[in-house]
N, C-alpha and C positions, 0 to 999 in steps of 0.2 A: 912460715906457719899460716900465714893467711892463703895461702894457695889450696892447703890441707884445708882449712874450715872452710873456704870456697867448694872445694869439690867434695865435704862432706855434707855441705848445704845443697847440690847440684844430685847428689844422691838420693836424697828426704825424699821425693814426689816419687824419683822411680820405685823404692821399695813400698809407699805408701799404697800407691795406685795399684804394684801389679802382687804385693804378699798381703799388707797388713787390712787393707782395704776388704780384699775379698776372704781372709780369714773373719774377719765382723762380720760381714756376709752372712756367713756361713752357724751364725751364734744367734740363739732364739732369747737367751736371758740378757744381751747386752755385755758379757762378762771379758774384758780387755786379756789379752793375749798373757800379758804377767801375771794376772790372777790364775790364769788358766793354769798355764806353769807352775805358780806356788802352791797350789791345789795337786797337782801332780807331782810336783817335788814332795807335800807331806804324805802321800803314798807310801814315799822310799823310807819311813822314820815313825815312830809313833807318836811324835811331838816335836814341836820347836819354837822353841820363846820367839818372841818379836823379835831381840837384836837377832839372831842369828837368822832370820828368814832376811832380815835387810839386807845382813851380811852373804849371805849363799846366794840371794840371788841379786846383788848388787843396788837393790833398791835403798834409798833414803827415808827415814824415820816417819815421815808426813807422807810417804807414797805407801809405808808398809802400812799403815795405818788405817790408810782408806782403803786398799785394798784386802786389807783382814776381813772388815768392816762390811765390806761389798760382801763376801765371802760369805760374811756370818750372818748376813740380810734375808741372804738367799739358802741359809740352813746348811752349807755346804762343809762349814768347819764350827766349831766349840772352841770355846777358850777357857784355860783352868790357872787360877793363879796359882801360885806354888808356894807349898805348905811350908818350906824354911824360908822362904825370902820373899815377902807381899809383894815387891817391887818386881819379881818375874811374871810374864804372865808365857803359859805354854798354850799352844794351837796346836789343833791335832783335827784332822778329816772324819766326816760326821759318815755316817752312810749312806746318805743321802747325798753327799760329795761325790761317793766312790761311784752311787750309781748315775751320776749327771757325768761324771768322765766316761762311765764306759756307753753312755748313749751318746754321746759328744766326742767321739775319738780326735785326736786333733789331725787330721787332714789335710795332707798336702799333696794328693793326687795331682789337684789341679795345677802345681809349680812343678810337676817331676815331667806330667804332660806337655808345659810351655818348653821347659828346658829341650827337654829331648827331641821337640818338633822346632825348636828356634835354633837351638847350638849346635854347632858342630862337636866333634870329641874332644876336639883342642880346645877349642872354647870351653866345654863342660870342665876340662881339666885344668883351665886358668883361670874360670870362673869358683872354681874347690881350692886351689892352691891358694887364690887373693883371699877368700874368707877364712880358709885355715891363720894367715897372716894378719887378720884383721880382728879374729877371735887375740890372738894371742896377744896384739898390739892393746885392744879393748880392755883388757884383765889388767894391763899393767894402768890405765888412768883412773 
């Protein structure tokens, strides 16, 4: 196990530096790549209470929080509590959300451009194959 946290500690700089680094970049309001997502995920829905945005997209109660929060700072979401049970509160995308996504598309030209001019097909296709295995591995902790 400690070989595993060694190499998933040896990992951290290279995804930082060369995906999540230059996706910030690329963002004029400061808004973290999860919020991005969550903000995109209530597109698919007309709402979704707090537990279940933790839940779907594997964040923790003090992450979904702030991140609502960031969200509802910058007018991108509404929050409505819910009229049989005070203790829900549902989120739902404002339109002013919708239109900050569509002038902000999330863009990954710049990693489709690294891959394809750094990897070869084998590589491309070991490099799909590991993260298909590591999606799957990730969902079960």
């Amino acid at each position: 196990m400690d070989d595993i946290s060694n190499k998933l500690l040896k990992l951290l700089p290279y995804w930082h530096f060369n995906v999540e680094r230059r996706i910030k970049q690329k963002n004029e309001l400061n808004i973290t790549y999860e919020s991005y997502y969550c903000l995109l995920g209530l597109t698919q829905v007309d709402s979704l209470t707090m537990k279940e945005i933790a839940a779907d997209f594997y964040f923790g109660k003090q992450q979904t929080t702030r991140i609502i929060n960031q969200l509802l700072e910058h007018g991108f979401v509404k929050k409505t509590v819910s009229q049989q049970d005070k203790r829900v509160t549902y989120v739902s995308i404002t339109e002013k959300g919708m239109i900050y996504l569509q002038k902000n598309p999330f863009d990954t030209t710049f990693l489709k451009e690294d891959l394809s001019r750094t990897l070869t097909k084998k590589d491309a296709q070991e490099l799909s194959d590991s993260l298909d295995v590591l999606l799957k591995i990730f969902k079960k902790l």
